[in-house]
C-alpha positions as CSV (number, residue, x, y, z in Angstrom):
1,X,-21.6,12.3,-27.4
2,X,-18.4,12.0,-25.8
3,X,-14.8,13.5,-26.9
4,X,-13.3,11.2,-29.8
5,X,-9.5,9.7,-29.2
6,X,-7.4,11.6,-31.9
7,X,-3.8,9.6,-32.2
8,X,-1.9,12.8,-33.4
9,X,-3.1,14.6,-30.2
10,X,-2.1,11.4,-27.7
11,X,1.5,11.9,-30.1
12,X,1.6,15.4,-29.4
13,X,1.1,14.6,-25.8
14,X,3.7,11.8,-26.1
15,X,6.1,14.2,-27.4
16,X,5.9,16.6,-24.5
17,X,6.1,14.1,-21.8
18,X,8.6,11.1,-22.8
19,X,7.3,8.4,-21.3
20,X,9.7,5.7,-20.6
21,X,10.4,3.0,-17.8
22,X,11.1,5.2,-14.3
23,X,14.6,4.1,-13.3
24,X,15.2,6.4,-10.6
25,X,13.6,8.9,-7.8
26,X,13.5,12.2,-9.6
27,X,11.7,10.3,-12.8
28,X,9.4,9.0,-10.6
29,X,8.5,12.5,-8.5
30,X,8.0,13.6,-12.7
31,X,6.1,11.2,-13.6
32,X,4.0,11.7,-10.5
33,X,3.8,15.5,-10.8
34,X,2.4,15.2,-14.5
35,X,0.1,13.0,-13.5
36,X,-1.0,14.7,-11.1
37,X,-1.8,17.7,-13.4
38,X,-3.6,15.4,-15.2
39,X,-5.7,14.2,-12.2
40,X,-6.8,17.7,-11.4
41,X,-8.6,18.5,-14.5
42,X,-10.9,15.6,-13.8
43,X,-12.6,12.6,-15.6
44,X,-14.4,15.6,-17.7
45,X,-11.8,17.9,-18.4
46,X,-9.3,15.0,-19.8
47,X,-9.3,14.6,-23.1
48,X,-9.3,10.8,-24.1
49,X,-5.6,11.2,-25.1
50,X,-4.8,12.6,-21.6
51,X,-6.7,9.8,-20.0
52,X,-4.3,7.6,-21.7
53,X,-1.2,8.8,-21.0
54,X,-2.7,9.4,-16.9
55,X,-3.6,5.3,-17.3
56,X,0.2,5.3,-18.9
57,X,2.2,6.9,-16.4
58,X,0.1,5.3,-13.2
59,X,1.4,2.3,-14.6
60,X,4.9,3.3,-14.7
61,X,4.6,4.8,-11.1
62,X,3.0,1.8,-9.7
63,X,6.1,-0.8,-11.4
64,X,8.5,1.7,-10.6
65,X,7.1,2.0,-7.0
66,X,6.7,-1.6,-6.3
67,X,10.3,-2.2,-7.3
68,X,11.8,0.1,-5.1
69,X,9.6,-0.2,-2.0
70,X,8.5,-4.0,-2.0
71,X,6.5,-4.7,0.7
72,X,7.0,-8.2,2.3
73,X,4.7,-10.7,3.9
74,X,3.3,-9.4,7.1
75,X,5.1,-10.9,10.7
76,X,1.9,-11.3,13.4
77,X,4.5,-10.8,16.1
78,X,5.6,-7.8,14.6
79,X,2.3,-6.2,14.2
80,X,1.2,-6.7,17.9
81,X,3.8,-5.2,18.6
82,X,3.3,-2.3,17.6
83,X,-0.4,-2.8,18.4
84,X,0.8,-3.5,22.1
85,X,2.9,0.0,21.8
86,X,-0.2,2.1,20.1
87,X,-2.8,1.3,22.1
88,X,0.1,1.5,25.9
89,X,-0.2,-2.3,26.4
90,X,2.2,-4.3,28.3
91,X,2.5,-7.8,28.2
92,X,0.4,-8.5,31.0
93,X,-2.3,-7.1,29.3
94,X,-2.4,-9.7,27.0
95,X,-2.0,-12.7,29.4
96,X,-5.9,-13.0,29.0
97,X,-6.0,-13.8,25.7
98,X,-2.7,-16.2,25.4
99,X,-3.2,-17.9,29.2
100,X,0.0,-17.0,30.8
101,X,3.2,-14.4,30.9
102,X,5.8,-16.9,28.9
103,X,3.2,-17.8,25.8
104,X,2.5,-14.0,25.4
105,X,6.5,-13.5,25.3
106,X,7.0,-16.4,23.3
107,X,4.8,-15.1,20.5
108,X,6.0,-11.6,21.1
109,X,9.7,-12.8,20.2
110,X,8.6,-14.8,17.2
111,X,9.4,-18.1,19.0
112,X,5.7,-19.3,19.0
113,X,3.3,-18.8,16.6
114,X,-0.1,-17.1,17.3
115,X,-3.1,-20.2,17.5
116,X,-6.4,-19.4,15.4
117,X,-8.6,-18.8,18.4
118,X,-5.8,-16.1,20.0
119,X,-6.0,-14.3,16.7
120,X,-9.8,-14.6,16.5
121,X,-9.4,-13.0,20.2
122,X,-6.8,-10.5,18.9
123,X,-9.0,-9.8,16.1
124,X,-12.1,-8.4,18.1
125,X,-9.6,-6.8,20.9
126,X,-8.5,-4.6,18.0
127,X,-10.9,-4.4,15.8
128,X,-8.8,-5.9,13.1
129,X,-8.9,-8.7,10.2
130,X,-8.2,-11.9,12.1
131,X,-5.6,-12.5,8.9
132,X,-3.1,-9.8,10.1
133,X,-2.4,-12.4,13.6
134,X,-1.9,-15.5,11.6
């Protein structure tokens, strides 16, 4: 039989911790480092109260992290790219796929938008989910 949940104990736990909503860096790198502590003991060696508070402050890390490092919608042109630059292509290495030198720096400078069958081609060039090109 597992380890009851014992209120006074998640308290207790409460108590030494604080939990509250993360407002800036250094509460954030706490909040991480206790959980992290809590993360080494493992799924066995939590109590259920320390389970909790771990389900607690990863939720307080996660809105606090999302808040201050939004990530926006993805730019195709931007991630070829940088695919282009990690894998030492040029733009005439791409002229197969888009048909000619001006479409491939078109879509490279945002001013054309990448077609479903170049990002299917994209896709298998790089081995990537056809939704990143589109």
């Amino acid at each position: 039989m597992g380890k009851r949940y014992n209120p006074n104990a998640y308290a207790e736990l409460l108590v030494e911790y604080l939990p509250g909503v993360i407002r800036s860096e250094k509460e954030n790198d706490k909040a991480i480092e206790f959980a992290g502590r809590l993360m080494r003991k493992g799924e066995k060696g939590r109590s259920p109260e320390e389970g909790r508070l771990l389900e607690l402050l990863i939720t307080l890390i996660e809105d606090f992290e999302e808040k201050a490092y939004p990530i926006g919608p993805s730019d195709p042109a931007v991630a070829l790219r940088e695919l282009m630059r990690e894998h030492g292509l040029k733009q005439t290495d791409m002229v197969g796929i888009f048909g000619s030198q001006g479409t491939v720096s078109q879509v490279l400078n945002g001013k054309r938008d990448i077609s479903k069958s170049q990002a299917k081609k994209l896709s298998a060039r790089f081995h990537l989910p056809v939704d990143i090109f589109i």
